[in-house]
N, C-alpha and C positions, 0 to 999 in steps of 0.2 A: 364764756370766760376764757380768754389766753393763757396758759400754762407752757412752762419748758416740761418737753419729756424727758420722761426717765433716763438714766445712760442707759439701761439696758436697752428700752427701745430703741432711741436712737441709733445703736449699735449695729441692731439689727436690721434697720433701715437703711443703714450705708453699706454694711455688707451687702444686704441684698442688691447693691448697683452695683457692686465690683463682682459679684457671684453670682452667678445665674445658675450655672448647671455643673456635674463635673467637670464637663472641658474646659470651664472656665478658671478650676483646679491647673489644668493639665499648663493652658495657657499660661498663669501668673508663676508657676513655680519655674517653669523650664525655661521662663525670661530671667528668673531670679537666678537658675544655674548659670546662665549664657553669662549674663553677669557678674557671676563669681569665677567665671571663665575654666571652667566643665569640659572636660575630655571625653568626658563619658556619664551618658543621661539612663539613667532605669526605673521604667513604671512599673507597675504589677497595683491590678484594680479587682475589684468584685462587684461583682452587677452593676457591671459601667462606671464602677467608682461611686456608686450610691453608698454602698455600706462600707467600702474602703479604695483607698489610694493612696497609695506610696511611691513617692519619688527620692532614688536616692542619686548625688552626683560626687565626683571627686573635686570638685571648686574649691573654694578657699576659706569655705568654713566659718563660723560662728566663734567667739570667742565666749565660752563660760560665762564670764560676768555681764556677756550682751543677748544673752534669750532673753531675759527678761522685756528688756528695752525692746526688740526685733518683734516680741508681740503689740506694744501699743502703737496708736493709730499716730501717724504721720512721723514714727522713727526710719529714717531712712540711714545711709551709707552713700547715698546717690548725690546729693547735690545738699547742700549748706548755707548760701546765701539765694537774695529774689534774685539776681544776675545770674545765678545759676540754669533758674525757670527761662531764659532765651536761648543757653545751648547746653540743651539737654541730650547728653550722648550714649546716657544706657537704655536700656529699657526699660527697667523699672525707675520711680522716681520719688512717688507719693508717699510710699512707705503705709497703703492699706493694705496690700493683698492680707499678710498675713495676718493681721489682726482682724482683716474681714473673715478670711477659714475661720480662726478661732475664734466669732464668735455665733459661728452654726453650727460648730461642730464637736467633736471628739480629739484632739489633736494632740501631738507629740512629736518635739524637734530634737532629734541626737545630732549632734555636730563638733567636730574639733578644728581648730583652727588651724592653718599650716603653719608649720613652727612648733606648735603646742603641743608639751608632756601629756597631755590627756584631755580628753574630752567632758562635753556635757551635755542632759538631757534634759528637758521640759516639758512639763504637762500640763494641758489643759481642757477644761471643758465650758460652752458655751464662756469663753471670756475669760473663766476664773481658773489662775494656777493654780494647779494641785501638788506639784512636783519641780522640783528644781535643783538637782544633786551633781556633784562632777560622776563621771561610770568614763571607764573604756571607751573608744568610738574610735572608727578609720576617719584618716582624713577625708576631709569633705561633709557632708549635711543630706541628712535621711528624714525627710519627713512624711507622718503617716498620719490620714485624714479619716476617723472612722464616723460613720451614722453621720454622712451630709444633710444639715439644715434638718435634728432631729428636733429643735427648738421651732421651727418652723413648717409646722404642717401642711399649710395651706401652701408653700413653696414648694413641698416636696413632694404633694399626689399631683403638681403640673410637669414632673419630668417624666420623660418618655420609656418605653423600654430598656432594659438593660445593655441590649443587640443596640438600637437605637442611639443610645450616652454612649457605646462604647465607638461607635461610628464615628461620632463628634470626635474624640480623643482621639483614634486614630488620623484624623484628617488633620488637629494640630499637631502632633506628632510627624506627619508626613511634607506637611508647609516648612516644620522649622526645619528639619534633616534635608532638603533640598538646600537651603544655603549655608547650612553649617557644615559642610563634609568633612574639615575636622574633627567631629562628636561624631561620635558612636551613642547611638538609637536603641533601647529594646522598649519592646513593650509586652506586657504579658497579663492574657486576662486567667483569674485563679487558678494559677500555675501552669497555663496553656499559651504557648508561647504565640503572639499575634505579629509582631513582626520587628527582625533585626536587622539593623543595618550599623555595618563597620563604618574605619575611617575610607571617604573615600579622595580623590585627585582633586576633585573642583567641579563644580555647579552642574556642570557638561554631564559629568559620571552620575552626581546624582539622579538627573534628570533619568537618564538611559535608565536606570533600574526600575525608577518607576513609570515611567510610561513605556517604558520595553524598547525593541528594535526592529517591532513590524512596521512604524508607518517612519516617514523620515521628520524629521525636527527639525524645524527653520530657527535661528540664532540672528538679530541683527541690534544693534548697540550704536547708540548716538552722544555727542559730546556738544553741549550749551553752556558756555562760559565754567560753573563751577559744575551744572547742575551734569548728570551722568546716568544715562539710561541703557539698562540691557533688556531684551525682550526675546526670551519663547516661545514657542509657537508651534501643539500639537496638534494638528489638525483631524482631528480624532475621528475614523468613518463613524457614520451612525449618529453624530451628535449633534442634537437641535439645540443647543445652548451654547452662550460662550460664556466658558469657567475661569474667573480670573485669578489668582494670585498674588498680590501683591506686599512687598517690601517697599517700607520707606527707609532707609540707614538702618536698617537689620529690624525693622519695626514690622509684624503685621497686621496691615491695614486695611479697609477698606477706601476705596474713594469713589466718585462721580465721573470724574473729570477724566481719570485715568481710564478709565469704560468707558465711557463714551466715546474718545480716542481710538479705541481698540474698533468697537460695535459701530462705528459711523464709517467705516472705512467697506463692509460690504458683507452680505449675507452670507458667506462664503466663511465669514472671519470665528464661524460654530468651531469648536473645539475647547483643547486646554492652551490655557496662556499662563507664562511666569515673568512676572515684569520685574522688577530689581532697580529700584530709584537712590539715589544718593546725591544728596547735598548737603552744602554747609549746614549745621544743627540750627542757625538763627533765621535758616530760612523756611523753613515751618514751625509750625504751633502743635506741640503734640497733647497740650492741654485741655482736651475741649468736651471728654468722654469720659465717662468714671472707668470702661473698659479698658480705656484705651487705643480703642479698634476704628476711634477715625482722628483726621487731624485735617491742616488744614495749611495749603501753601499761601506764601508770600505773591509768590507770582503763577498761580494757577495754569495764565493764557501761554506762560514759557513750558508746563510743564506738558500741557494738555499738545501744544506743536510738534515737542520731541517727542512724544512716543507717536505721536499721530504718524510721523515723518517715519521710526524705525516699524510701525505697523504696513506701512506703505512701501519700504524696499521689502519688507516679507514678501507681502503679495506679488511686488516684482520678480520677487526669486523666483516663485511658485506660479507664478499661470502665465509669465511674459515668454514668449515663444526666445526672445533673445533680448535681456533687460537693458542692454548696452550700460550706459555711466550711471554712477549710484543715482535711484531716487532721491535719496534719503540725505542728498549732499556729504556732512561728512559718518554715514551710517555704514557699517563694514558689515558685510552677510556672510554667512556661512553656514553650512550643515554641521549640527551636529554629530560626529563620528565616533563609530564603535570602537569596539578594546584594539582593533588591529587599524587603526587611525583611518578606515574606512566609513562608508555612509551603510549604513544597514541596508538591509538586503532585504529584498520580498521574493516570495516563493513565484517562479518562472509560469508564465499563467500554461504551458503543457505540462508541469506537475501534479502530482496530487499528492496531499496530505496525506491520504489518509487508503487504510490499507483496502484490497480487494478481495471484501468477502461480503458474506450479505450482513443487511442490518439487522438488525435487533432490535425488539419494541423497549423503549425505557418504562414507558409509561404511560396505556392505554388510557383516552380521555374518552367520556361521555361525553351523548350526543347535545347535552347542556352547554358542556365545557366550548365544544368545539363550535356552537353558536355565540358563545361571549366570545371567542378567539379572532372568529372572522366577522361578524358584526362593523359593518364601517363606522368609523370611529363621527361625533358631530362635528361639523363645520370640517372636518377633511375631506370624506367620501361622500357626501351628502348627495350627488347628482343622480337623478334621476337615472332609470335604466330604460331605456329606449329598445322598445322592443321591434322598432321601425327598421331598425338602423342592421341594414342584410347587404350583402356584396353581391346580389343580383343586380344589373343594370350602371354600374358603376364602372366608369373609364376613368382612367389614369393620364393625366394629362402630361406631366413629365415635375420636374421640379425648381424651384426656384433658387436665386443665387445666394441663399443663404444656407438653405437645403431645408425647407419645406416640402412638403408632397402636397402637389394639388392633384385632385380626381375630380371628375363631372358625374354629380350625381342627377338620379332623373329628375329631384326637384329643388335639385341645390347645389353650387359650388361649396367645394370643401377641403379645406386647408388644414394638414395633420401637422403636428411637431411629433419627427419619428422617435425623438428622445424620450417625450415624457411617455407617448403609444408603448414604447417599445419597454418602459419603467413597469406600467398596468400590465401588460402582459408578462415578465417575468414573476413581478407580485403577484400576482393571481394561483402562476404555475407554481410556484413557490409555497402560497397557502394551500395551494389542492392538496401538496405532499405530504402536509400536516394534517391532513384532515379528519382521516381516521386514528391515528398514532401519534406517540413521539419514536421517533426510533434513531438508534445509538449507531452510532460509526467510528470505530475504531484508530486510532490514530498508529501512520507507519512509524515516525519518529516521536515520541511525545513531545509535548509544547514544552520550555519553561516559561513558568509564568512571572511575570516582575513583581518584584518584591509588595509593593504596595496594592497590585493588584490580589497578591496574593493575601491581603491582608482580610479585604474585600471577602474575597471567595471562600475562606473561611469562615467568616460568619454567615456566610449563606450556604453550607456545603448542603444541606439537608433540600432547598430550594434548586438548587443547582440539578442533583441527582435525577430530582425528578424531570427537571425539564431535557436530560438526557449529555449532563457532564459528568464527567469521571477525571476526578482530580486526585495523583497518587504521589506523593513525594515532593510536591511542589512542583509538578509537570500536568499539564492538560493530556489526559490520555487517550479518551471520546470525544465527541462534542455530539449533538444536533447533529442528525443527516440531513442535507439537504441536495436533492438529484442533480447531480450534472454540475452543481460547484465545488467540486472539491479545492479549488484554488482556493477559495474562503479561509482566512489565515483563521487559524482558534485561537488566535489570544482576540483577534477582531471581534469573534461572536462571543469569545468570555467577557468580552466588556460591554458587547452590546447587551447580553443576558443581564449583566448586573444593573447595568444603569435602568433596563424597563424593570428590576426588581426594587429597586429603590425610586424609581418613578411613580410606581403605584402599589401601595401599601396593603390593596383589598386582595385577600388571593383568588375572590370569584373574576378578577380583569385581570388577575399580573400576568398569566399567561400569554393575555390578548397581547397585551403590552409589547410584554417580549419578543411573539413570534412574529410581531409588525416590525421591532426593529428587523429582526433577522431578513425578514423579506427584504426587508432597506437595503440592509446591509449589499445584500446578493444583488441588489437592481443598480449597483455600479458598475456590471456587466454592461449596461444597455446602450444603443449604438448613440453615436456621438451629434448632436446637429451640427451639419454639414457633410455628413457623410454620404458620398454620391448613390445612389440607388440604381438598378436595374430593373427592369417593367416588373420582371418576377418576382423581385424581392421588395420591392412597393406592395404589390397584389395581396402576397404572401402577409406580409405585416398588416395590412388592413383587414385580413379575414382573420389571422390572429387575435385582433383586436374587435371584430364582432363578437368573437365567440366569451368575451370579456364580460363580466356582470356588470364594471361599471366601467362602459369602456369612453368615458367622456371627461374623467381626469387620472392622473396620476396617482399614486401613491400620497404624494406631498401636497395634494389638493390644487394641482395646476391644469390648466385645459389642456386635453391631446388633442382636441379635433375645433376648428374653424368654420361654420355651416353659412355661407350669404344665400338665404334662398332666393329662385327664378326670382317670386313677384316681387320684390325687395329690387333687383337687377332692371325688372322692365320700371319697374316704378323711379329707379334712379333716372336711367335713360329714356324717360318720356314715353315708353312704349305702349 
């Protein structure tokens, strides 16, 4: 038999599509400050914002006799007429969020309005007011979310750790403060401050603090009739993913179109990206998702060529020996630059970080540990070890115009790429150094680390320690020893640390994880293909590369060696 549900359920049914987890808190309220046009955003949460979340902003407030109304379902401020539903220019619009929070949770809205003698407050629990009195209040709107989705049990043993939700939050929190450098950012988990940021210049500055000034920043921006694209572009060492970012007119979004633009242009294009689109409002649909986290262009095929175009003078900038005229037609590039209107600066590879004394063990691993560490990983290292394969009887034949090394073996022609050869053997030297210990190397200057990373490393500092970081003040003070690279930036290996800690959740592999990025990391050392060779230094790198456990790929699962055997050769040529 067909029945209408209850309002209650229903209620709870539609919240649950606008609410998923805290940060879905974090999301709807600090679009709702943006647009009350907020100077200044403050969270402060408790176990990720499970049992509580508070956002307070200086916006432009609530007026007394409209809490009531700002709780039920579809009261907005935002738009008024269906003509409105084509150009839609805030971010908020629906007018659910809040009646979605209130009705999973614990809630209470203090807010005065600007202009207004005094303020007012509101309570409620799952849906129903409790409380609705004028009180004192600063300007602006403070609202506090306690016991998320306490009516909803079976929603709330699927959210993740406390570390875990507060992660999320931090990540929307770090998206919107990249393009709002007029707002000032705090965030603080039970009264432990997780990360601040003032007002800053423009998008540029933003950028810089959180991804820092060791690698450099490609910047290029395109103009298609209305439509207006800026693009990003951190090319992060150590990173097998490409991390998108994206804003549609101050919206954040997800798309297809706009990735695959990015991701179709080459393997190379791993890192972080910030893209920042903007168009006439009637030219997308932002109606399509209870989140609001995808939408949907008019003209897609316009959208998906301009950023395609400004991902293509990047790459111009970055690997064209001499890019000559834009790619990108009318696309303008440029580095992003530090506080002294310079390009950031990497440590001079005859430097060293890091001071000259002995190391120090962080933290002694078992002979367990140190088997899950270097165990090659499936489908990367999987090749076989050739226990054939000896530098007896092996001439050097000279090399080819690409700069391959060919050598005549006794039962086989064999063609090395000295790149990836020479990748396997730093990794290898690399893991050996790890293999008994971790051990600590003192830093001469300490790092600072950028704010967001900092954010990061906080929540891991206990993870961190062990694997042999020492972070004091908001400065990298140790890192990881690893021989003979002290050029190795430490904000490069505190990122590479973090990312294989949040890569793999199990802590019997996170270590492995980790110390494969760091080998990574350091195998950018490794000589370049085309680089010319000398008999001895050919010889030299091939017996290096015997003494290799697996000396027949790379790190990154790519062949170093070439083998045509004789009878394959007389068999080609009839012999």
């Amino acid at each position: 038999m067909i029945k209408k549900l209850a309002a209650d359920i229903s209620m709870r049914i539609a919240a649950g599509e606008v609410i998923e987890r805290p940060s879905s808190l974090a999301k709807e309220l600090i679009e709702n400050s943006l647009d009350a046009g907020a100077r200044s955003i403050s969270i402060q949460t408790e176990q990720g914002g499970k049992n509580s979340f508070v956002i307070e902003d200086d916006g432009c407030g609530i007026a007394f006799e409209e809490l009531p109304l700002a709780l039920e379902r579809y009261a907005t401020s935002k738009i008024s007429d269906i003509e409105d539903l084509e150009r839609i220019s805030t971010l908020g619009y629906r007018g659910e969020a809040l009646a979605s929070i209130a009705a999973v949770s614990c809630m209470e809205i203090r807010s005065r309005a600007r202009g207004a003698e005094s303020g007012g407050v509101i309570r409620c629990e799952a849906g129903e007011i409790t409380l609705h009195s004028e009180t004192p209040a600063k300007s602006g709107t403070r609202v506090q979310i306690d016991d998320l989705f306490f009516n909803l049990p079976a929603r709330r043993k699927f959210l993740k750790t406390s570390s875990a939700e507060l992660r999320r939050i931090v990540q929307i929190v770090n998206d919107y403060a990249l393009i709002h450098p007029e707002v000032a950012f705090r965030l603080s988990e039970e009264n432990r401050k997780i990360l601040e940021y003032g007002n800053a210049e423009s998008v540029d500055e933003c950028l810089l603090r959180r991804w820092g000034r060791q690698t450099r920043i490609y910047r290029s921006q395109a103009q298609s009739g209305a439509l207006s694209v800026h693009i990003w572009w951190n090319p992060a060492p150590d990173s097998r993913r490409i991390a998108v970012t994206l804003f549609v007119n101050g919206r954040r979004v997800q798309d297809a179109a706009v990735r695959a633009a990015i991701a179709s242009q080459d393997a190379a294009s791993y890192g972080e990206w910030l893209v920042l689109i903007e168009l006439p409002a009637q030219e997308v649909d932002v109606n399509i998702h209870p989140t609001k986290e995808e939408i949907r262009f008019r003209r897609s095929g316009d959208v998906f060529k301009t950023v395609y175009d400004c991902a293509k003078a990047l790459f111009a900038q970055r690997f064209s020996i001499n890019a000559g005229p834009d790619v990108a037609g009318s696309a303008q590039r440029a580095a992003v630059c530090g506080a002294e209107g310079l390009p950031p600066q990497s440590a001079p590879q005859e430097w060293s970080f890091y001071k000259k004394e002995r190391w120090r063990a962080a933290t002694p691993l078992s002979p367990a540990a140190v088997e899950n560490i270097f165990t090659p990983a499936p489908g990367v290292e999987g090749a076989p070890i050739a226990s054939e394969f000896t530098i007896e009887g092996k001439n050097y034949i000279g090399q080819s115009a690409r700069g391959f090394l060919i050598f005549d073996f006794p039962d086989a022609l064999c063609i090395i790429d000295p790149h990836a050869a020479h990748e396997r053997i730093l990794y290898e030297e690399i893991c050996a150094a790890f293999s008994e210990n971790v051990a600590l190397q003192q830093l001469t200057l300490p790092q600072e680390v950028p704010q967001a990373v900092a954010a990061e490393a906080e929540l891991y500092r206990g993870e961190l320690e062990k694997l042999g970081f020492l972070i004091k003040e908001g400065r990298v003070a140790a890192v990881p020893a690893i021989k003979g690279k002290g050029h190795l930036s430490p904000i490069d290996m505190l990122r590479s640390a973090l990312r294989g800690i949040e890569t793999e959740s199990d802590p019997a592999k996170r270590d492995r994880e980790v110390w494969w990025r760091m080998a990574r990391l350091a195998c950018r050392d490794a000589v370049k293909l085309g680089r010319r060779f000398e008999r001895e230094e050919a010889e030299e790198l091939l017996a290096r590369l015997e003494r290799c456990e697996t000396p027949y790929t790379c790190p990154h699962g790519r062949p170093t060696v070439f083998l045509i055997e004789n009878k394959k050769l007389f068999e080609w040529f009839e012999r």
